[in-house]
N, C-alpha and C positions, 0 to 999 in steps of 0.2 A: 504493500500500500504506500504510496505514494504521498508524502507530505502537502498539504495546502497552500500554495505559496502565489503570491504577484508574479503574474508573464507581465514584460516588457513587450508591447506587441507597435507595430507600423502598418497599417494598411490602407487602400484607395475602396473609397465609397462609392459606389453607383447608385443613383439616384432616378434620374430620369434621360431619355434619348434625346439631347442634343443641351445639357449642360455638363460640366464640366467633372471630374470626378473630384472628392473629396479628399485629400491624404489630412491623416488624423496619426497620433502618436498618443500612447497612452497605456496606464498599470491596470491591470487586469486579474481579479481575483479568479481563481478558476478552480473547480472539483472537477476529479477525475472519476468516474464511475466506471466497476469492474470492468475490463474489458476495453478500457479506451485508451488513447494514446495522443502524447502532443506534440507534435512533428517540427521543426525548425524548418521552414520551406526553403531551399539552394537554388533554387531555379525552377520559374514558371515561364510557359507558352501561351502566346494569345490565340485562341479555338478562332478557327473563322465564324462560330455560332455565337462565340461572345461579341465580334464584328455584328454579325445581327442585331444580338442584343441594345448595343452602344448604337447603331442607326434606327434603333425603331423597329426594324422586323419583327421582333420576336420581346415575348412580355416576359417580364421577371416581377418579382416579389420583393419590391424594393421598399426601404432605401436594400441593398445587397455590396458583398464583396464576392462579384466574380473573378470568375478563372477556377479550373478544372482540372488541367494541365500541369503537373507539377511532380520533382523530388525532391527529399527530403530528408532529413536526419533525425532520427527520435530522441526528443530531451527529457521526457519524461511518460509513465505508462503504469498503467493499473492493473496487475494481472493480466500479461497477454500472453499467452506461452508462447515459446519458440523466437521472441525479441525482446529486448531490451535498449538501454539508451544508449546510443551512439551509430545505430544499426542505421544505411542508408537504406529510404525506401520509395518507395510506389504504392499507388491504394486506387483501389475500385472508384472511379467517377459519382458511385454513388454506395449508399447502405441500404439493407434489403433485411428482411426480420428471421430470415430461415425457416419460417414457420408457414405461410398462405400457401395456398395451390399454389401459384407462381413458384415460389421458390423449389415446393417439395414435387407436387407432381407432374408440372410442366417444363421442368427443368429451363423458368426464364425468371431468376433471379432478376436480371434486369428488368422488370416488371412486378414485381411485389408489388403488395397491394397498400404497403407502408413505407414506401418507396421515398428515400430522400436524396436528393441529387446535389453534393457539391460545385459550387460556385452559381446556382440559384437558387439558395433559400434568402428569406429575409435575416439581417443582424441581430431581430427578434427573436428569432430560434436561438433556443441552448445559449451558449456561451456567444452568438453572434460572429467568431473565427469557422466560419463557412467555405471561406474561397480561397483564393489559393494566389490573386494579390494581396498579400500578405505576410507578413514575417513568420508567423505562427499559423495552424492551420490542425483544429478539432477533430478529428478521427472517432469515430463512434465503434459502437462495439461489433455492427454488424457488418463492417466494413473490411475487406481483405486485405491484406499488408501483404507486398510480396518483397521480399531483399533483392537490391540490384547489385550485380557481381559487379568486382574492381575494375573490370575492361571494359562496362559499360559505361559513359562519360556523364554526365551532368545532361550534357545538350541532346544527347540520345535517348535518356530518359525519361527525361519532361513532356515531352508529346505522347509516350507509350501508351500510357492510361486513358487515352482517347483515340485517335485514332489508329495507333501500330493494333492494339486489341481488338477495335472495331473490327479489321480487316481479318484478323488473324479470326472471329468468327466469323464474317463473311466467307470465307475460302475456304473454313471447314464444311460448309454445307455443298459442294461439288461430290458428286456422288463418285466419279473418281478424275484421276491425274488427267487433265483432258492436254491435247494437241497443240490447237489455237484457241487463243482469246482473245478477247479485244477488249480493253479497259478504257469507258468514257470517261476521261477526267483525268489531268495529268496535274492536282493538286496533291497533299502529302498522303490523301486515305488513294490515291492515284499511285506512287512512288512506293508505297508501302506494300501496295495489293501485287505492282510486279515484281518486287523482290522476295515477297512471298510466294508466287508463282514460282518465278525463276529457279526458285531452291530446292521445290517440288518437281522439277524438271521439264517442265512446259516446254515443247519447243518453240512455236508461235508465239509472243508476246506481240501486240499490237497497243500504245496507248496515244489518247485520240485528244488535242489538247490545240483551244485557240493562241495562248502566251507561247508566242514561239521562245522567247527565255528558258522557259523551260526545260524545251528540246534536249539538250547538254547534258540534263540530272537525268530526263528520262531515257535516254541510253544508258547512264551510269549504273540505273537500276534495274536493267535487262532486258529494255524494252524497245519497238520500233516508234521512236514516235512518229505522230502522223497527224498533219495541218488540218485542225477540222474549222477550221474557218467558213470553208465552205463546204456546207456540209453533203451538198451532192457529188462534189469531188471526191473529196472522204469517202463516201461512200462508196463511190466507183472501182478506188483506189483498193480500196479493201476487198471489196467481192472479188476484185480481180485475183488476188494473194490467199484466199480464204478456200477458194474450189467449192464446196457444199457448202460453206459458212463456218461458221465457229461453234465450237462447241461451247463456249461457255463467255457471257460479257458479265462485266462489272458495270455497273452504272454508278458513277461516283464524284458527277458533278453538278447533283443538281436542279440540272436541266432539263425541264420537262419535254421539250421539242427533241432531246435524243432518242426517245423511247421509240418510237417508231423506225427511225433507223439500226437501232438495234436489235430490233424484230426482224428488220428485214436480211440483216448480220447473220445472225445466226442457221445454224443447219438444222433441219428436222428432228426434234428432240432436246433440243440444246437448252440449256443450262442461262437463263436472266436471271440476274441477284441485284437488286435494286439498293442501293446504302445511300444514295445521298440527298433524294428526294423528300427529306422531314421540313417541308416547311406548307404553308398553305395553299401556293401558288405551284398547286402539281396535279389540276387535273388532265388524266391522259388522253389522246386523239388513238386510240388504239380499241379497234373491236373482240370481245372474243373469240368471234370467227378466226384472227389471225393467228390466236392463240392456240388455237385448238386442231386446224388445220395442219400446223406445223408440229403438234404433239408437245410446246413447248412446256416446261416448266418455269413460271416466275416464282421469286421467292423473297421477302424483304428482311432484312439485317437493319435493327437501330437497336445501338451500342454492344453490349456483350456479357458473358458470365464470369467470377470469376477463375475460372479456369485457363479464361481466353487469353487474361492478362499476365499467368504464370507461363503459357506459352510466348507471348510477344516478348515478356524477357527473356527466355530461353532463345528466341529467336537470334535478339539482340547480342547476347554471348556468345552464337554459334558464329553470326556473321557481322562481329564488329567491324573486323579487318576485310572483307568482301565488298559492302556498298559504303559508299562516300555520305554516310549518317551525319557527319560534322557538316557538310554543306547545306545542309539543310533550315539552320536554325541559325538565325542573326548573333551575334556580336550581344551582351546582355546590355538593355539598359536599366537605371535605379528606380528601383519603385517608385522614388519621390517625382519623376520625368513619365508618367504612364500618360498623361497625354502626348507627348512627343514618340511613345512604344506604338501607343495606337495610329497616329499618323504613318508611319514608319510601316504597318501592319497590311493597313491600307493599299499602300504601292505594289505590295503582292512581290515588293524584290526577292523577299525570302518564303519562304515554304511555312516558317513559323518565325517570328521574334520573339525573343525570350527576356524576361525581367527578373533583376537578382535584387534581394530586400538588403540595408546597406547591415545588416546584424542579424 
C-alpha cells in the first residue's frame, strides 16, 4: 500500500473547439485504490482524432485533458502484480470492468458496457489526470499495463497504444496470409498495417495515399505506394497489377468515396476490413448486391483488446531495427508550447508529433 502523498502534476486543458488550451500547474492530493497505478508520462503523440476533437468534429466531455497516446514510467502503484515503480510502460487506450458480456462472452473488451476511455473523460472524473497531456496520468485498475522492452524507444512507443494495436487487430481478422493487398491510406494506422503485413509475408503490398511526402516512409515500410489523387487512375493502375483483385484491403483513411473502389479492388471472396471510417460523415454509395455478388466479406475494427496491445509490443521488439519507427514521430515539443505541437500536427509533416512534460 502505497502512502498518501501531493503529485506535483502540469497539464493543458481542453475546453472548447476553437479557444485556446489551458496549461495549469498544481499539488494534487491523490488515493491510490487497489489495483491502480501512477504513471510519470515520457512522451505523448497527438491522435489525428484529438485533431478532430480540437477542430470541432468530434464532442468530448469537457473542460478534459486529452491525448491517448502515450509512455511512461510508474512512480507509484497499489497492488498491481507483476510491476512496480520505475517499470517503463504502455496501457490500454481505455478501462473495461472484466465483468459485462462485452468483456466475458464477446470477447470485445473494447466495448464494455463501463467503458472508460482515456484522454476523453471530463477533469471531473476521479482524480481529473485522465489524458495523457500531462505530467502524471491515473491508470485504473481495469486497465492493462504492458512493459516496453529496452530496444523499444520513447518515440516508438507512444503511438502503440492506439494505432500500432488498432492494426495489429485489424490484421488479425484475415482468415489467412493472403497474396495482395491494397491498403487505403498511407497515414500511420496506413504504415503500421504494411509493416504488419510485410512481416507476415504478403507478397503484394499496395498502399494508396494523396501526400505524395509520404511516398518515401511508405516504401520504407514494405509497400508500393500508389498516387491516389486520382482516383480513377489509381484505380486502373491497380486492377492492372492485381489480375482477379486483391485479396484483402484495408480501408484506413477515412474516406468514404474509397469504399466503392475498393469493392471494385478486390477478387471474389476477398477480404474489406474497414478501420478508419468512425466519424459521422461515412455514409456509403455501395449496394449489397455488390457485396454479395462478389461473395465478399466486410468486416469493421474500432480500437482493440488487450491482447492486441501485448502483440504490437512484441511486434515492436521483433522489428525495431527493420522499419524506420524513428521517422515517424517529430522532434518532442514542451507541454507548456501545445499550441505550437498542435499547429505543427496540423501540417501533416510528421506521421505523429510528440510532446514531452518539462518533469
Amino acid at each position: 500500500m502505497q502512502e498518501d502523498k501531493l503529485i506535483k502534476t502540469e497539464f493543458q486543458i481542453f475546453e472548447e473547439a476553437g479557444k485556446s488550451f489551458k496549461y495549469e500547474e498544481k499539488e494534487i492530493e491523490l488515493n491510490l485504490n487497489s489495483g491502480e497505478v501512477l504513471v510519470k508520462v515520457l512522451l505523448s503523440t497527438i491522435c489525428g482524432s484529438d485533431l478532430h476533437t480540437i477542430e470541432g468534429k468530434r464532442k468530448e466531455d469537457v473542460p478534459c485533458i486529452l491525448g491517448h497516446e502515450a509512455v511512461g514510467e510508474i512512480i507509484r502503484v497499489n497492488d498491481r502484480k507483476g510491476f512496480e515503480i520505475g517499470d517503463r510502460v504502455t496501457w490500454t487506450i481505455a478501462d473495461s470492468c472484466g465483468k459485462c458480456a462485452a468483456c466475458t462472452d464477446y470477447g470485445l473488451p473494447e466495448k464494455c458496457h463501463e467503458l472508460f476511455k482515456y484522454g476523453h473523460a471530463s477533469i471531473n472524473k476521479g482524480s481529473g489526470l485522465n489524458g495523457c497531456y500531462s505530467n502524471i496520468i491515473h491508470i485504473r485498475e481495469g486497465t492493462h499495463l504492458v512493459k516496453v522492452p529496452e530496444v523499444v524507444s520513447n518515440p516508438m512507443a507512444a503511438p502503440a497504444n492506439c494505432a500500432l494495436a488498432t492494426m495489429v487487430n485489424a490484421v488479425s481478422h484475415l482468415k489467412k496470409v493472403p497474396k495482395k493487398v491494397v491498403v487505403q491510406g498511407g497515414g500511420l494506422l496506413g504504415v503500421y498495417a504494411c509493416a504488419l503485413l510485410k512481416e507476415k509475408g504478403v507478397d503484394e503490398i499496395y498502399c494508396l495515399d494523396i501526400n505524395l511526402g509520404r511516398f518515401e516512409i511508405i516504401g520504407k515500410f514494405g509497400a508500393v505506394p500508389v498516387d491516389g489523387r486520382d482516383m480513377q487512375k489509381a484505380t486502373s493502375f491497380l486492377l492492372d497489377r492485381l489480375g482477379d483483385g486483391a485479396d484483402a484491403i484495408f480501408e484506413v483513411a477515412g474516406v468514404k468515396e474509397l469504399i466503392p473502389q475498393g469493392i471494385s479492388l478486390l477478387r471474389p471472396g476477398g477480404e474489406y476490413i474497414l478501420v478508419g471510417l468512425v466519424h459521422p460523415d461515412s455514409e456509403l454509395k455501395v449496394t449489397a448486391e455488390q457485396i454479395i455478388r462478389k461473395c465478399l466479406a466486410v468486416k469493421g475494427v474500432h480500437n482493440y483488446a488487450p491482447w492486441h496491445l501485448e502483440e504490437a509490443i512484441d511486434f515492436l521488439e521483433r522489428n525495431h531495427s527493420n522499419f524506420p519507427f524513428g521517422e515517424l514521430v517529430s522532434p518532442p515539443f514542451n507541454l507548456e508550447n501545445m499550441e505550437e505541437a498542435v499547429m505543427e500536427a496540423k501540417k501533416q509533416h510528421w506521421f505523429r508529433v510528440s510532446i514531452k512534460p518539462k518533469s
